[in-house]
PDB file as gemmi writes it, atoms N, CA and C in Angstrom:
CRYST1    1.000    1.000    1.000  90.00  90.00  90.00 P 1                      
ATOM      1  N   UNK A   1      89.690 -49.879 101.839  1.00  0.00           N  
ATOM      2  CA  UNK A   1      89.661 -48.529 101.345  1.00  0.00           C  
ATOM      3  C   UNK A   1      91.026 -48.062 100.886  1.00  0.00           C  
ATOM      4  N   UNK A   2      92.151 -48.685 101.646  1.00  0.00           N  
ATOM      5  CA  UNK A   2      93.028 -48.297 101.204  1.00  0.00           C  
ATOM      6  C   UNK A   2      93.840 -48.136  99.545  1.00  0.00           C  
ATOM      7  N   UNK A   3      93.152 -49.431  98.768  1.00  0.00           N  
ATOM      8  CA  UNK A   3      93.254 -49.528  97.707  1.00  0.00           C  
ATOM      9  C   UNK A   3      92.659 -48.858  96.808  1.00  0.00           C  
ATOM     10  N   UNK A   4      91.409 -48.688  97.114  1.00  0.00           N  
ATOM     11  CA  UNK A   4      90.710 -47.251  96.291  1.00  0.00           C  
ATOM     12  C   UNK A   4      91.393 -46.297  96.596  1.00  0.00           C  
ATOM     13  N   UNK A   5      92.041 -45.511  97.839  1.00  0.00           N  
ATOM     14  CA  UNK A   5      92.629 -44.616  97.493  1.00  0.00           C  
ATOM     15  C   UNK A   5      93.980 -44.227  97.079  1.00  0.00           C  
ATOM     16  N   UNK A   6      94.812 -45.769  96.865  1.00  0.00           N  
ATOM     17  CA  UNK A   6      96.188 -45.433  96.222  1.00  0.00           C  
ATOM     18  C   UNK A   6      95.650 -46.021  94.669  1.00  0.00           C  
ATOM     19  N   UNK A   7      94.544 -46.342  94.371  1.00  0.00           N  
ATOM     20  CA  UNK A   7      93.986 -45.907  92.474  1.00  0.00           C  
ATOM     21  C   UNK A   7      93.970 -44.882  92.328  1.00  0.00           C  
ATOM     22  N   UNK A   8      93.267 -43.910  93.852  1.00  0.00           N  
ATOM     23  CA  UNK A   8      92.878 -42.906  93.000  1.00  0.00           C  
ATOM     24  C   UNK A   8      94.450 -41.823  93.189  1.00  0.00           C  
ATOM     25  N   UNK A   9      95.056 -41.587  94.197  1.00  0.00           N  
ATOM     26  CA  UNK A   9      96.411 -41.113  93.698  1.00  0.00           C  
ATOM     27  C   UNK A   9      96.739 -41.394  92.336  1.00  0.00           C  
ATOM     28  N   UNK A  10      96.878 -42.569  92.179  1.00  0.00           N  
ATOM     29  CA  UNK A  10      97.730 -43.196  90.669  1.00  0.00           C  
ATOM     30  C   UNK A  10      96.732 -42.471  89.932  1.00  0.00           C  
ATOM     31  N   UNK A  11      95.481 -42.570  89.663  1.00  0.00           N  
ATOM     32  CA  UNK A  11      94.831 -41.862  88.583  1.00  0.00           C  
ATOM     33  C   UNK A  11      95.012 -39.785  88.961  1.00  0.00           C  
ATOM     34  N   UNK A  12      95.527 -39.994  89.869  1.00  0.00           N  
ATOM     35  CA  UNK A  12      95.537 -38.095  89.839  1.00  0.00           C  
ATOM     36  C   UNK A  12      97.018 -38.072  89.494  1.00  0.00           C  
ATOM     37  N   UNK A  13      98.219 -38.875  89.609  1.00  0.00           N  
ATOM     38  CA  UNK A  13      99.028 -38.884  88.663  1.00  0.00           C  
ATOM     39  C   UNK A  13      99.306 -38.987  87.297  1.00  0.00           C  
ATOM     40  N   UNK A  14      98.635 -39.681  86.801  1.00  0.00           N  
ATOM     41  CA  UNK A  14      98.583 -39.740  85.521  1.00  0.00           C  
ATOM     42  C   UNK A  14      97.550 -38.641  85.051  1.00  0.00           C  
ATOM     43  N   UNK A  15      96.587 -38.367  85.343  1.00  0.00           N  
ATOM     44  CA  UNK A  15      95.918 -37.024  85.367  1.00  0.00           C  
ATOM     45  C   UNK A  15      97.183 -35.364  85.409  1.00  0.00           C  
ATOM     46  N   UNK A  16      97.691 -35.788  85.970  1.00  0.00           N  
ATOM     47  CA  UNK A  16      98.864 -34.502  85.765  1.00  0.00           C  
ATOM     48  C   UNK A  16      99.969 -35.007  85.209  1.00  0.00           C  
ATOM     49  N   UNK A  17      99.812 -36.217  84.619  1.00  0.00           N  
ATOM     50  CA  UNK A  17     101.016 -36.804  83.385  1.00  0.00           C  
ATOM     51  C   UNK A  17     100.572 -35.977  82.319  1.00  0.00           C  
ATOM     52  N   UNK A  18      99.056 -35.927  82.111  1.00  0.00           N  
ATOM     53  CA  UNK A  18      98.462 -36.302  80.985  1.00  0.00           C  
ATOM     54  C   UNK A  18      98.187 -34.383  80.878  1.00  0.00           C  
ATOM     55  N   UNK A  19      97.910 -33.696  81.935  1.00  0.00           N  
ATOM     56  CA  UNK A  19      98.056 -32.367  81.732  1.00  0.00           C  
ATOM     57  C   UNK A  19      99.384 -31.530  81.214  1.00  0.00           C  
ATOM     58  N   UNK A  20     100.397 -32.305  81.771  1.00  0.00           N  
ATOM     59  CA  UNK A  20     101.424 -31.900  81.291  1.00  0.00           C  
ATOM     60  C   UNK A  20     101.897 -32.053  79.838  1.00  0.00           C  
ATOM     61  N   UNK A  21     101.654 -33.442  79.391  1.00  0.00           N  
ATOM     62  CA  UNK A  21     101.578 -33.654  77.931  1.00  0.00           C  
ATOM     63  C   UNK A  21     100.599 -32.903  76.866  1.00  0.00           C  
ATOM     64  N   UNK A  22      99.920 -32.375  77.365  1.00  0.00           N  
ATOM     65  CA  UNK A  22      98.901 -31.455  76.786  1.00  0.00           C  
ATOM     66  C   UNK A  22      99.400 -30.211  76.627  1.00  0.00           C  
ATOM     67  N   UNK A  23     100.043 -29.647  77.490  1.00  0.00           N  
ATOM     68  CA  UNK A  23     101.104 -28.209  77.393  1.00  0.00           C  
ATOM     69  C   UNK A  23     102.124 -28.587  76.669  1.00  0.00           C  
ATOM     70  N   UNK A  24     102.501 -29.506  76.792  1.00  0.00           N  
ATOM     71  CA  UNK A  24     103.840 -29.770  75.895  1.00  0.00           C  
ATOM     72  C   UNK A  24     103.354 -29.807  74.276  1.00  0.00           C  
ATOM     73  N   UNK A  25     102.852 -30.376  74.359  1.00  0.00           N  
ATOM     74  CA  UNK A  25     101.765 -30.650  72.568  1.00  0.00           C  
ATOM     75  C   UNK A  25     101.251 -29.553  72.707  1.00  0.00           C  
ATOM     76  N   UNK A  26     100.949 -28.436  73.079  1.00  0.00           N  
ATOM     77  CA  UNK A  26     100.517 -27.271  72.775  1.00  0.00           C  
ATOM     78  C   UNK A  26     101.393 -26.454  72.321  1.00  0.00           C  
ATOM     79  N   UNK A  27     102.561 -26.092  73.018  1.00  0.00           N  
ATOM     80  CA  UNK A  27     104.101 -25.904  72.847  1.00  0.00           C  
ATOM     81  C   UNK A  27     104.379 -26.354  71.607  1.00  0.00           C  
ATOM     82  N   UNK A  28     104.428 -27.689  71.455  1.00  0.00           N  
ATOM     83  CA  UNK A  28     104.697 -28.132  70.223  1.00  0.00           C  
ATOM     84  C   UNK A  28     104.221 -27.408  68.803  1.00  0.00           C  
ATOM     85  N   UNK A  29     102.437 -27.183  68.815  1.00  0.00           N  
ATOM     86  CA  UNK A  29     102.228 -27.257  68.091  1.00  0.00           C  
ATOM     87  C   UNK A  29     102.372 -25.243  67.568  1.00  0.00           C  
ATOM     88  N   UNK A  30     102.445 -24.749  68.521  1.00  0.00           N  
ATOM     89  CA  UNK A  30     103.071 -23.396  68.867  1.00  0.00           C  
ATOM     90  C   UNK A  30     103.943 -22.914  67.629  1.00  0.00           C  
ATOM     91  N   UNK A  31     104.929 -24.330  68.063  1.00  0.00           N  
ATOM     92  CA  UNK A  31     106.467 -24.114  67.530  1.00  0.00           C  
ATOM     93  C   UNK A  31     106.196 -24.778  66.074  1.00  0.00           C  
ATOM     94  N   UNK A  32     105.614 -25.726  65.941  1.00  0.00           N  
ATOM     95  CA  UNK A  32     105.697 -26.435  64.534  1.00  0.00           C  
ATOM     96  C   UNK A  32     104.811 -25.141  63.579  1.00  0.00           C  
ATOM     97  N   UNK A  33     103.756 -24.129  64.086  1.00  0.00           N  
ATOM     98  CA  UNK A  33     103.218 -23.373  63.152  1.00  0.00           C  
ATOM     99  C   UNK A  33     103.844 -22.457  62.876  1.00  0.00           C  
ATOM    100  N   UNK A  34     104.661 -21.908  63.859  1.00  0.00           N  
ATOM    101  CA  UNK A  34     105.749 -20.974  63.286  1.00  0.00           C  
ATOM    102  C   UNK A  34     106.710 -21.658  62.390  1.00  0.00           C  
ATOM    103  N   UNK A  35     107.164 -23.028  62.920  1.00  0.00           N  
ATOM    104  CA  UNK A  35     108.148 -23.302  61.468  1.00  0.00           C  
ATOM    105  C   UNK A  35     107.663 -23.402  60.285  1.00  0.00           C  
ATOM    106  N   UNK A  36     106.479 -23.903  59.982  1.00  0.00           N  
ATOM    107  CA  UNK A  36     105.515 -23.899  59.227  1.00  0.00           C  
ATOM    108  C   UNK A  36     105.592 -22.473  58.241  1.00  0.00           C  
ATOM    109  N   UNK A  37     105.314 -21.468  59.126  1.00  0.00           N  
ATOM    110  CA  UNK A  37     105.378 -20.060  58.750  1.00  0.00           C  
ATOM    111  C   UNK A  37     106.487 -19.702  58.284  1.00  0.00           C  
ATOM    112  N   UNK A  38     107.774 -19.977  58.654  1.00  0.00           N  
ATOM    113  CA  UNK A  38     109.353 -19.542  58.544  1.00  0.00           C  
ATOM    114  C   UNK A  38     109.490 -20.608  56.718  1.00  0.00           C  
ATOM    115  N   UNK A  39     108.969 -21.720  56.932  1.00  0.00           N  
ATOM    116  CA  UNK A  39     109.223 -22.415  55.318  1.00  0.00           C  
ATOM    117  C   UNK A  39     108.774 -21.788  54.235  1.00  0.00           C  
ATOM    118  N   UNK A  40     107.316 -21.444  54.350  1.00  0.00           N  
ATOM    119  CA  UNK A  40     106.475 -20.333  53.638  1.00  0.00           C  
ATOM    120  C   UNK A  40     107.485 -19.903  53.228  1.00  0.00           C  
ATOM    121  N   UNK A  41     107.659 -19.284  54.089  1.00  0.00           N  
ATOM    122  CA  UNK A  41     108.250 -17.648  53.832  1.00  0.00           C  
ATOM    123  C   UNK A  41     109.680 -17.803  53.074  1.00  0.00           C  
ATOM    124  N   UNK A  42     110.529 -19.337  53.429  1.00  0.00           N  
ATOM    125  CA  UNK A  42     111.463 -19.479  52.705  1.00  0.00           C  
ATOM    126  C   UNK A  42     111.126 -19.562  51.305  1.00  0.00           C  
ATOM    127  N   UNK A  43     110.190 -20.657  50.932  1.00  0.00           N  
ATOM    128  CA  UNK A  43     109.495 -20.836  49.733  1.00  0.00           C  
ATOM    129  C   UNK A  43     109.607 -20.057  48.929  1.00  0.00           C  
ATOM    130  N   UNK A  44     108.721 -19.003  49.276  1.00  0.00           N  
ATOM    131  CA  UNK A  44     108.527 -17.355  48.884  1.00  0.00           C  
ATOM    132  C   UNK A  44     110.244 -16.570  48.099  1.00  0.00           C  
ATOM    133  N   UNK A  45     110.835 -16.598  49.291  1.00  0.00           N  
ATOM    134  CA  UNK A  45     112.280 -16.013  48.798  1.00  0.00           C  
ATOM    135  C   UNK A  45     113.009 -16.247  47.821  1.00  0.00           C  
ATOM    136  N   UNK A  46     112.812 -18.539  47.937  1.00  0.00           N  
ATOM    137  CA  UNK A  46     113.269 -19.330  47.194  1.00  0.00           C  
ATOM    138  C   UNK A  46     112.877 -18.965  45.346  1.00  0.00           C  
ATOM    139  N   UNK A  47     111.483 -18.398  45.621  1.00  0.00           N  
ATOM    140  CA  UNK A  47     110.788 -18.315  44.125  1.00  0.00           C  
ATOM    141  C   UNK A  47     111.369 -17.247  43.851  1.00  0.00           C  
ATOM    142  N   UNK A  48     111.739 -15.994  44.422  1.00  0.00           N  
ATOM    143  CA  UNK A  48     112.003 -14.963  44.156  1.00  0.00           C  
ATOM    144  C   UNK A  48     113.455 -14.525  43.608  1.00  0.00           C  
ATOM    145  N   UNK A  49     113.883 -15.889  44.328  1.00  0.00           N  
ATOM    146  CA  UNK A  49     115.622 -15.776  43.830  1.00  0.00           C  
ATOM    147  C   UNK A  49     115.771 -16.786  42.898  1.00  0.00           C  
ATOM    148  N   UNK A  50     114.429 -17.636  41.988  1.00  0.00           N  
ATOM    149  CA  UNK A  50     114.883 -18.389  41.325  1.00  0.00           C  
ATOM    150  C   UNK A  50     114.266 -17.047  40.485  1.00  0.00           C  
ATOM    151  N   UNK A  51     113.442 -16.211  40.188  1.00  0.00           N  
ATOM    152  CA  UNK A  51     113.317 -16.086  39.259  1.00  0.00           C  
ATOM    153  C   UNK A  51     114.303 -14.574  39.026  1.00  0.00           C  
ATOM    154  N   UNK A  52     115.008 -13.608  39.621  1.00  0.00           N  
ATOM    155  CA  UNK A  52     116.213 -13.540  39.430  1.00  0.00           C  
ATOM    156  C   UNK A  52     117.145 -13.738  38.825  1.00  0.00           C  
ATOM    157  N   UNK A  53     117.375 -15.181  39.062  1.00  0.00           N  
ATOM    158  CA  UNK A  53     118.786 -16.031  38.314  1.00  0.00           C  
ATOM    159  C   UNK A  53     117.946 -16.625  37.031  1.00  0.00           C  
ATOM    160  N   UNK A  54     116.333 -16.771  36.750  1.00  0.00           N  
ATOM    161  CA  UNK A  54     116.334 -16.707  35.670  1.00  0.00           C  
ATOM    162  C   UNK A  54     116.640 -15.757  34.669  1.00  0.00           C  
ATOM    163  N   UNK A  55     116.411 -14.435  35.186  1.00  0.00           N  
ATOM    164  CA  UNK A  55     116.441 -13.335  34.346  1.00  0.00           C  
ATOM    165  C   UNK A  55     118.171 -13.018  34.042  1.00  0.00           C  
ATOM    166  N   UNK A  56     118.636 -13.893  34.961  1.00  0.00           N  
ATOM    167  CA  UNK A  56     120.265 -12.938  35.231  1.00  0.00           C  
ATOM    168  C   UNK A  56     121.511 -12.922  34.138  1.00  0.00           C  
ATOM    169  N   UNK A  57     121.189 -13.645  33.252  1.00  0.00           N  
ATOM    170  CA  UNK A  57     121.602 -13.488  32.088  1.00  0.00           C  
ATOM    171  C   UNK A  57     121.250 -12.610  31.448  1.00  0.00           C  
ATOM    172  N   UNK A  58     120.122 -12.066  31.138  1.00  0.00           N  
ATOM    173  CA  UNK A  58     119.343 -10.848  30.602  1.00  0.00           C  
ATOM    174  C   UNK A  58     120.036  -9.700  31.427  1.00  0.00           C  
ATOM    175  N   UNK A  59     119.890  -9.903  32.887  1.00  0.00           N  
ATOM    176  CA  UNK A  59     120.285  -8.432  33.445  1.00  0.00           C  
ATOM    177  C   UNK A  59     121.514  -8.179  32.893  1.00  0.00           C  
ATOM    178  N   UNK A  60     122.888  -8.970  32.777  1.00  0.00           N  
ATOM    179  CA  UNK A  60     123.793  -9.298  32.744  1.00  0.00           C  
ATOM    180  C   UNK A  60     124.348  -8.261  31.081  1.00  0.00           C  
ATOM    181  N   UNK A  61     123.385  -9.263  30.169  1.00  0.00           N  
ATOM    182  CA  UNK A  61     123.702  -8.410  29.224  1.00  0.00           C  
ATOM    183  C   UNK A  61     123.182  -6.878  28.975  1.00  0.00           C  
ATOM    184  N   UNK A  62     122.140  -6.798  29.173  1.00  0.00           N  
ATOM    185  CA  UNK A  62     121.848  -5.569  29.766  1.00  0.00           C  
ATOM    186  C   UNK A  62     122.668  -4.312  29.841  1.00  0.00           C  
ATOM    187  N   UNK A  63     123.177  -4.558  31.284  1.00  0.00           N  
ATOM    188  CA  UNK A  63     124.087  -3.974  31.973  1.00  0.00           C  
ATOM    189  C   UNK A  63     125.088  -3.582  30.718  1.00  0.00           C  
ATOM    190  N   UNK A  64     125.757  -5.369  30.070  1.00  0.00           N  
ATOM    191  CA  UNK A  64     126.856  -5.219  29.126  1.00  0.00           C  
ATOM    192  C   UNK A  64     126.703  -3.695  27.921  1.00  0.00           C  
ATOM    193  N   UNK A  65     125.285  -4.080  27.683  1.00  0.00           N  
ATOM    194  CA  UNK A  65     125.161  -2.885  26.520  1.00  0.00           C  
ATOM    195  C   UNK A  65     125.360  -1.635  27.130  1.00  0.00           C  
ATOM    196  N   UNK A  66     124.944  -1.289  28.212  1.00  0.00           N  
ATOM    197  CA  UNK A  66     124.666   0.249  28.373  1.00  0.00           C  
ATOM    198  C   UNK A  66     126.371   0.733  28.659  1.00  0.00           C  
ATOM    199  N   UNK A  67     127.039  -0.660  28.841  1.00  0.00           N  
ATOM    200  CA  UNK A  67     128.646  -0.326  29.395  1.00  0.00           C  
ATOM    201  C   UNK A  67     129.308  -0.091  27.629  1.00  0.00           C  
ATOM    202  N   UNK A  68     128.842  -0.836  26.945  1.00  0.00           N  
ATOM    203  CA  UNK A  68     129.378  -0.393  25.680  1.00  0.00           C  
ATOM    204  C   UNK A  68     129.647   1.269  25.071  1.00  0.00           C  
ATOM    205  N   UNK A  69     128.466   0.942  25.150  1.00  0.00           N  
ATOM    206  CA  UNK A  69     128.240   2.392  24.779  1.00  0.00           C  
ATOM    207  C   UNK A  69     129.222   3.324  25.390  1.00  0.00           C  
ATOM    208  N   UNK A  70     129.759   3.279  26.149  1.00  0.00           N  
ATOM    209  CA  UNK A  70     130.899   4.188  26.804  1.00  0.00           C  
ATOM    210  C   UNK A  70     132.294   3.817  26.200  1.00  0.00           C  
ATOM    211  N   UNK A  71     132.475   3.027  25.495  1.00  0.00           N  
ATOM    212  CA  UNK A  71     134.058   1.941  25.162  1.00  0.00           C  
ATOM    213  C   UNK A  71     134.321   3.139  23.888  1.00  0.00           C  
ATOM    214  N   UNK A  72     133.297   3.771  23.188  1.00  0.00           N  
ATOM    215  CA  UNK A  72     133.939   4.745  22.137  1.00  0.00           C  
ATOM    216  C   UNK A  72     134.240   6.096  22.427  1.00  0.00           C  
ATOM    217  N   UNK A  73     134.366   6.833  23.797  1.00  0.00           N  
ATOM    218  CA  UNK A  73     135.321   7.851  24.561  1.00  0.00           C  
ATOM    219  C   UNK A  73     136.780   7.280  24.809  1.00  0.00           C  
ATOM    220  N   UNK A  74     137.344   7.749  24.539  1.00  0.00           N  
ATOM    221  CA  UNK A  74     138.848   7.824  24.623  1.00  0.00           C  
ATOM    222  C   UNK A  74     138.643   8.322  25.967  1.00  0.00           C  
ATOM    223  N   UNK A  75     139.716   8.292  27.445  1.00  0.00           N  
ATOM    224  CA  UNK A  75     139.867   8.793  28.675  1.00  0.00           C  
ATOM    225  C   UNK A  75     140.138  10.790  28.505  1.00  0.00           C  
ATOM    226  N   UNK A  76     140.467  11.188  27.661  1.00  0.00           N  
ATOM    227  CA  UNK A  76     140.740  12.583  27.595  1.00  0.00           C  
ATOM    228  C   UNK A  76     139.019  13.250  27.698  1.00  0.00           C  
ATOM    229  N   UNK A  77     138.119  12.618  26.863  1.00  0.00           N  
ATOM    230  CA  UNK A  77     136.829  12.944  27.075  1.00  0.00           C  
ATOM    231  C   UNK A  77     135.968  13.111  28.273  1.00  0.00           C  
ATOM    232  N   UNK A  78     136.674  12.391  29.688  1.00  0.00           N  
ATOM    233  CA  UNK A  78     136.189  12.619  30.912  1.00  0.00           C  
ATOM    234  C   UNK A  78     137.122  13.629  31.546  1.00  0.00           C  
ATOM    235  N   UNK A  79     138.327  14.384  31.241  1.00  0.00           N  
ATOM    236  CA  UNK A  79     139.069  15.140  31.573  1.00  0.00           C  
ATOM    237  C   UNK A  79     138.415  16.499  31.926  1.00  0.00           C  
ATOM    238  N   UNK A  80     138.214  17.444  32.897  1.00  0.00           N  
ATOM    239  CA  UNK A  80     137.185  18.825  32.903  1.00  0.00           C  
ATOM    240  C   UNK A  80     138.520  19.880  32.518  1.00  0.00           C  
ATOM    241  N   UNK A  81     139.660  19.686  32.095  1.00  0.00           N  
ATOM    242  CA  UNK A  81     140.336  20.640  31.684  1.00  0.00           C  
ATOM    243  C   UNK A  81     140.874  21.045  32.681  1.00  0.00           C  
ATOM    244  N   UNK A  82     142.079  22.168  31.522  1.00  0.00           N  
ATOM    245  CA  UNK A  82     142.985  23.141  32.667  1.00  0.00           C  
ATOM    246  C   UNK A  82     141.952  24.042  33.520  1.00  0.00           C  
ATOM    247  N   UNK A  83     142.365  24.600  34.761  1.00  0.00           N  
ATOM    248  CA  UNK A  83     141.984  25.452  35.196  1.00  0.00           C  
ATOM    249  C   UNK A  83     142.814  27.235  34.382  1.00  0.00           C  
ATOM    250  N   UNK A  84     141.449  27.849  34.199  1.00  0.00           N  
ATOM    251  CA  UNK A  84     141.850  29.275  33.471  1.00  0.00           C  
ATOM    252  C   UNK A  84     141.755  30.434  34.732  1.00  0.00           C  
ATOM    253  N   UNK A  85     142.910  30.765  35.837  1.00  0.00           N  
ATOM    254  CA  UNK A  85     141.963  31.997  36.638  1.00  0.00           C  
ATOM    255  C   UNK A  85     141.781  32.988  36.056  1.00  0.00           C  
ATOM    256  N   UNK A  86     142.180  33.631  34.939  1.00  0.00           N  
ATOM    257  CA  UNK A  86     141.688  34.601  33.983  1.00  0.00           C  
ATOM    258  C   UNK A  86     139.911  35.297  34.245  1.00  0.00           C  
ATOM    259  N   UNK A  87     139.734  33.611  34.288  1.00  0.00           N  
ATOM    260  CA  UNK A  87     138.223  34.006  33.691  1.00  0.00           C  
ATOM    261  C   UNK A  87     137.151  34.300  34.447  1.00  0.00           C  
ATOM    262  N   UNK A  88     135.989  35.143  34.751  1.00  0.00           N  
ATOM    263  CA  UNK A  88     135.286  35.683  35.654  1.00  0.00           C  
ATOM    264  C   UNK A  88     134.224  34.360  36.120  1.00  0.00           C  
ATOM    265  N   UNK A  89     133.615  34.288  37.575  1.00  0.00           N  
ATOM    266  CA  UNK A  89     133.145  33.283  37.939  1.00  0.00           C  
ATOM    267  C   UNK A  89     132.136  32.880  37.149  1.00  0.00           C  
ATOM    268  N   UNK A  90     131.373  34.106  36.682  1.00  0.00           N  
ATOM    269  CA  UNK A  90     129.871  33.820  35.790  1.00  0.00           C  
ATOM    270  C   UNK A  90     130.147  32.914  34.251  1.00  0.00           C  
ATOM    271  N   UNK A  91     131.844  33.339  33.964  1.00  0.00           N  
ATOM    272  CA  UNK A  91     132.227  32.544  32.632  1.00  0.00           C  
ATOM    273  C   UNK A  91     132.704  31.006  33.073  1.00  0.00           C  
ATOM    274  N   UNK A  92     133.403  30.952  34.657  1.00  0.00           N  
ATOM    275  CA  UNK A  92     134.011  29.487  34.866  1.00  0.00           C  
ATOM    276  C   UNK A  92     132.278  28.740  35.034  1.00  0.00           C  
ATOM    277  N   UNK A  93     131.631  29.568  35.746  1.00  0.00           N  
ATOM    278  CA  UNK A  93     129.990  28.473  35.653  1.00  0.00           C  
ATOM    279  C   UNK A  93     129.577  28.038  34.192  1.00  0.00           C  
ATOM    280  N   UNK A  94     129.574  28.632  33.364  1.00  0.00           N  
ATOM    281  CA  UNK A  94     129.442  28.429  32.332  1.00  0.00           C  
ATOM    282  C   UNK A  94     129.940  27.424  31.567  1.00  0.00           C  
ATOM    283  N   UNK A  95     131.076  27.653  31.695  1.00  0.00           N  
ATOM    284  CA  UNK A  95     132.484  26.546  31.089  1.00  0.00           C  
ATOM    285  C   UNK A  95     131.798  25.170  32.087  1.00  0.00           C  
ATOM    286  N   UNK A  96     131.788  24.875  33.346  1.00  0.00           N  
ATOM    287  CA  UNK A  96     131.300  24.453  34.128  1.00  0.00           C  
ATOM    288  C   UNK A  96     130.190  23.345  33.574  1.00  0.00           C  
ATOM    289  N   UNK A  97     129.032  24.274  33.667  1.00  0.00           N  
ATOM    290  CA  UNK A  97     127.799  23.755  32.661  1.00  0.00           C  
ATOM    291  C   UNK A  97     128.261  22.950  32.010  1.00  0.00           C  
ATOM    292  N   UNK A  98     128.854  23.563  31.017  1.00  0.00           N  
ATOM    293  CA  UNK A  98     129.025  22.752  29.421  1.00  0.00           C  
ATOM    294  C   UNK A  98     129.592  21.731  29.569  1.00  0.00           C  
ATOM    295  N   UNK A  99     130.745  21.707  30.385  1.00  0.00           N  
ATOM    296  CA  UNK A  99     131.464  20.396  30.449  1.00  0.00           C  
ATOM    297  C   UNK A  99     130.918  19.336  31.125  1.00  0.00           C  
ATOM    298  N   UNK A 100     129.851  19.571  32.110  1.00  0.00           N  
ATOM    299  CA  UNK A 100     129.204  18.622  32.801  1.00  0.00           C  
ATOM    300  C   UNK A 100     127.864  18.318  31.634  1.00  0.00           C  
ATOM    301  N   UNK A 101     127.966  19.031  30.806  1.00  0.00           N  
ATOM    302  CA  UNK A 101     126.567  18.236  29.711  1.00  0.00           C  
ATOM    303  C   UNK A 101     127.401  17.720  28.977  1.00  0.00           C  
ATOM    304  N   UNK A 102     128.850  17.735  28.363  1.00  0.00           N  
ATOM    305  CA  UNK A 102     129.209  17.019  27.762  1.00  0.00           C  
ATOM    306  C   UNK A 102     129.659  16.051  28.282  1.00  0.00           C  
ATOM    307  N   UNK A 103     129.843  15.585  29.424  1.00  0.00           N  
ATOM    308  CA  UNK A 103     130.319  14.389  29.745  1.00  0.00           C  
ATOM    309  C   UNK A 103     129.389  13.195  29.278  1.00  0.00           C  
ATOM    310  N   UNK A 104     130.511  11.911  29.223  1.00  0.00           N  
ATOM    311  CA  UNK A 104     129.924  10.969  27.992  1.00  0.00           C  
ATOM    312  C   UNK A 104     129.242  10.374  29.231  1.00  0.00           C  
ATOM    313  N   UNK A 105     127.903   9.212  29.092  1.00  0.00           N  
ATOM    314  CA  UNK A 105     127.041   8.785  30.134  1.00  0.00           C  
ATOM    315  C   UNK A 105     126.838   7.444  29.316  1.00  0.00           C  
ATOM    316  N   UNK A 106     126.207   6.645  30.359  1.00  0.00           N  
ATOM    317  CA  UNK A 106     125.993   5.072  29.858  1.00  0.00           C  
ATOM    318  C   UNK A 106     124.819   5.275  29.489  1.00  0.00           C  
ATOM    319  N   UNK A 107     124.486   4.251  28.719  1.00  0.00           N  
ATOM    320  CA  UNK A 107     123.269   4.480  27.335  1.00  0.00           C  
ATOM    321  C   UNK A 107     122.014   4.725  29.040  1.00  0.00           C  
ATOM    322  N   UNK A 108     121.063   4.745  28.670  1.00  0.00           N  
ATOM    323  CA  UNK A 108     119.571   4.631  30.012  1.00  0.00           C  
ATOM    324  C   UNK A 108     119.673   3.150  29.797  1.00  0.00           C  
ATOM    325  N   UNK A 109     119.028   2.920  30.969  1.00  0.00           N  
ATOM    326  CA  UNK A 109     118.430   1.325  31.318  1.00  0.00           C  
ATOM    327  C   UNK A 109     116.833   1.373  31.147  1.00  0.00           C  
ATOM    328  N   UNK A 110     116.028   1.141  30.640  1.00  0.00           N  
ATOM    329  CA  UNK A 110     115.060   1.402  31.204  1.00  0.00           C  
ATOM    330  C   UNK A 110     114.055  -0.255  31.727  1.00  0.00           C  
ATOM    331  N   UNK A 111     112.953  -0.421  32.784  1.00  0.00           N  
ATOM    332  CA  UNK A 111     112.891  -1.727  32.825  1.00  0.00           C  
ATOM    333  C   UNK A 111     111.335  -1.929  32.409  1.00  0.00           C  
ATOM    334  N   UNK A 112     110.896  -2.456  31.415  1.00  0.00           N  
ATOM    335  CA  UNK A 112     109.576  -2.942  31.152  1.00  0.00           C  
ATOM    336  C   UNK A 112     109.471  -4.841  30.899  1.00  0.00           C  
ATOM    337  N   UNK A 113     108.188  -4.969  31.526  1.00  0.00           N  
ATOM    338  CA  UNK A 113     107.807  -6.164  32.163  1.00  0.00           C  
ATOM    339  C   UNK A 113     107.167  -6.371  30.380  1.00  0.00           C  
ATOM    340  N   UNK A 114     107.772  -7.807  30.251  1.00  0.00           N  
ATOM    341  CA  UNK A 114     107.814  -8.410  28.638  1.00  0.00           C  
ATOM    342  C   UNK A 114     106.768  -9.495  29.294  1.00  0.00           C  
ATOM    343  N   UNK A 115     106.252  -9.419  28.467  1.00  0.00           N  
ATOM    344  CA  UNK A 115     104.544 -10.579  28.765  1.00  0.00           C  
ATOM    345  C   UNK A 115     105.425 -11.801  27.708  1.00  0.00           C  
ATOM    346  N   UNK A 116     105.314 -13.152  28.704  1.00  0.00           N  
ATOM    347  CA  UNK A 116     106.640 -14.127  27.886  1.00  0.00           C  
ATOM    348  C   UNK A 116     105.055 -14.806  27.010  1.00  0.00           C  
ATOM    349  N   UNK A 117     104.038 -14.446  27.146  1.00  0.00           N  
ATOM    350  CA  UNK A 117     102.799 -15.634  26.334  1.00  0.00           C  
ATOM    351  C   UNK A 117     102.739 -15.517  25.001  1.00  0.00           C  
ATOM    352  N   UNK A 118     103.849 -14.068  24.431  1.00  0.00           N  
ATOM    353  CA  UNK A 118     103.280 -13.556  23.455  1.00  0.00           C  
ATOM    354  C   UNK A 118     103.881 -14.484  22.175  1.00  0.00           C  
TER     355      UNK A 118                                                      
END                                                                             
């Protein structure tokens, strides 16, 4: 009898080998679906920043034009002038106004989605 019962120890050892390897591969597979999930998601970013740097020449010039447009003010044109205390507050608002509508501004940006099939 004695031998049947140091099999059956050995088989209740390996029985809790074999439970333990089962948590571990569960663990595992835990961890491999989240990395799984984390690549996705890199993927995702990856597409998002390639298509970005496709456009980024476009943004680039873009940008360049609307900065042009400002290169024909001379620096005196952003100047708001002497101060006059002469003048009553309702006339400095005024003066005020005007000079803040005349200030020179970069052309608009505006962004519309160009269908490339056309």
């Amino acid at each position: 009898m004695s031998s049947i019962e140091a099999q059956i120890e050995n088989k209740r050892q390996e029985f809790e080998a074999l439970k333990k390897i089962v948590g571990l591969t569960d663990t595992m597979k835990v961890q491999l679906d989240a990395l799984s999930n984390e690549v996705t998601q890199m993927h995702s970013n990856a597409d998002s920043v390639s298509q970005i740097m496709l456009h980024w020449d476009s943004i680039m010039q873009y940008i360049s034009q609307a900065s042009l447009g400002l290169q024909k003010y001379s620096e005196g044109d952003y100047n708001v002038g002497t101060w006059d205390d002469s003048k009553t507050s309702k006339d400095k608002q005024e003066d005020k106004e005007q000079k803040e509508s005349e200030l020179p501004l970069p052309e608009t940006l505006i962004r519309m989605k160009i269908d490339q099939n056309d």
